[in-house]
C-alpha positions, -999 to +999 in steps of 0.1 A: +183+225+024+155+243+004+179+273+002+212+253-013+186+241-044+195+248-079+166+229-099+135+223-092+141+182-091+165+191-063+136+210-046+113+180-052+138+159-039+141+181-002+101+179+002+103+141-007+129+140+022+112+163+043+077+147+046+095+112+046+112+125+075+081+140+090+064+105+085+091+083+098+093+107+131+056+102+139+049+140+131+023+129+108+005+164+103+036+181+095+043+150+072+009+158+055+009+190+048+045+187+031+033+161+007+000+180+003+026+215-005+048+188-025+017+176-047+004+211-052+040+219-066+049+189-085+013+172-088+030+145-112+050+130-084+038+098-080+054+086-049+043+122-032+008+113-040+010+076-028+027+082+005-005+109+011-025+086+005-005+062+033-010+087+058-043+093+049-050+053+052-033+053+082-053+080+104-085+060+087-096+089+060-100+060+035-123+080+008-093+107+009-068+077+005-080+063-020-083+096-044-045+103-034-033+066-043-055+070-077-038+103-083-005+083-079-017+061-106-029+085-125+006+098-135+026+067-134+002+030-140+038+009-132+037+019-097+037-010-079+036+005-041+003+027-052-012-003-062-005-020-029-013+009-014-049+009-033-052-025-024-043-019+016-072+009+015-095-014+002-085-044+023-087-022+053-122-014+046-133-050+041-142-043+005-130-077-007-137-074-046-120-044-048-087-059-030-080-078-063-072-061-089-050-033-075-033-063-054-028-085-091-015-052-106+014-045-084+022-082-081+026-082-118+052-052-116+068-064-087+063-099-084+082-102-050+056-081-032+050-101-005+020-069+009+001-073-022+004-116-018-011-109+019-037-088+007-044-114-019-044-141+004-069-125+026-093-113+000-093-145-015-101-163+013-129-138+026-144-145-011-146-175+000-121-192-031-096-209-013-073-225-038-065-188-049-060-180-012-035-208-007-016-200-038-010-169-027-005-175+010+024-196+000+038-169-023+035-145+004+053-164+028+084-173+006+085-136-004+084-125+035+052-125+054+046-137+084+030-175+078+017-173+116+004-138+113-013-145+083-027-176+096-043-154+127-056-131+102-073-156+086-086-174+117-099-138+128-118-138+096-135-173+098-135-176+132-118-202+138-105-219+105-075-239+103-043-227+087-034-238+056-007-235+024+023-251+022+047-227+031+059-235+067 
């Protein structure tokens, strides 16, 4: 595909493709070193840098994920998946504070995010303020989350706590 590009977008757009493609196939190396060629080509592609930072995440590199995600921000602020992908990093390594507002910000651009809600939820609740952790479970539910899956987070994290919210 690289060879039938006239622009430079439509090159962007093949290594977009490429490392999605990488990703989605499990080939997670390949996927990263495509977004890392991708970023060193186009470093203001936002969505490049977030899905790095994704992988990153994922394979548990969460100091590199984070820098990636805030690079993402860096060049565009109204990305809401960066910001649920900040907040993910965070959340994953139980820093509880810093869940909030990266999960607030991409809730106020897409306010159907039903990830940042459950990362909300659960940050909430291990801050111990529960009303904000109900309001938000319920919102997460009606946008999509699992209620019972949430529920068993939440029971991981208090051992033992019953559910709670609305939402059915």
């Amino acid at each position: 595909l690289s060879e039938k590009c006239d622009t430079s977008d439509d090159y962007n757009a093949v290594l977009l493709f490429l490392a999605l493609s990488y990703a989605e196939s499990g080939m997670t190396d390949r996927a990263v070193d495509t977004y890392e060629r991708l970023v060193r080509i186009y470093p203001r592609n936002s969505t490049a840098w977030s899905n790095l930072g994704l992988l990153y995440r994922q394979s548990g590199n969460h100091e590199r994920a984070v820098a990636c995600i805030e690079s993402a921000l860096d060049y565009d602020p109204d990305n809401a998946y960066a910001w649920n992908n900040l907040a993910q990093a965070y959340l994953d390594a139980c820093e509880w504070g810093k869940v909030i507002e990266p999960a607030l910000s991409a809730v106020r651009i897409k306010n159907d995010m039903y990830q940042a809600e459950t990362a909300l939820v659960v940050a909430y609740f291990a801050l111990g303020e529960s009303e904000k952790s109900k309001q938000y479970f319920d919102r997460a539910v009606l946008h999509g989350a699992s209620a019972a899956k949430l529920t068993s987070i939440l029971d991981d994290i208090a051992c033992g706590a019953e559910a709670f919210g609305e939402a059915e």
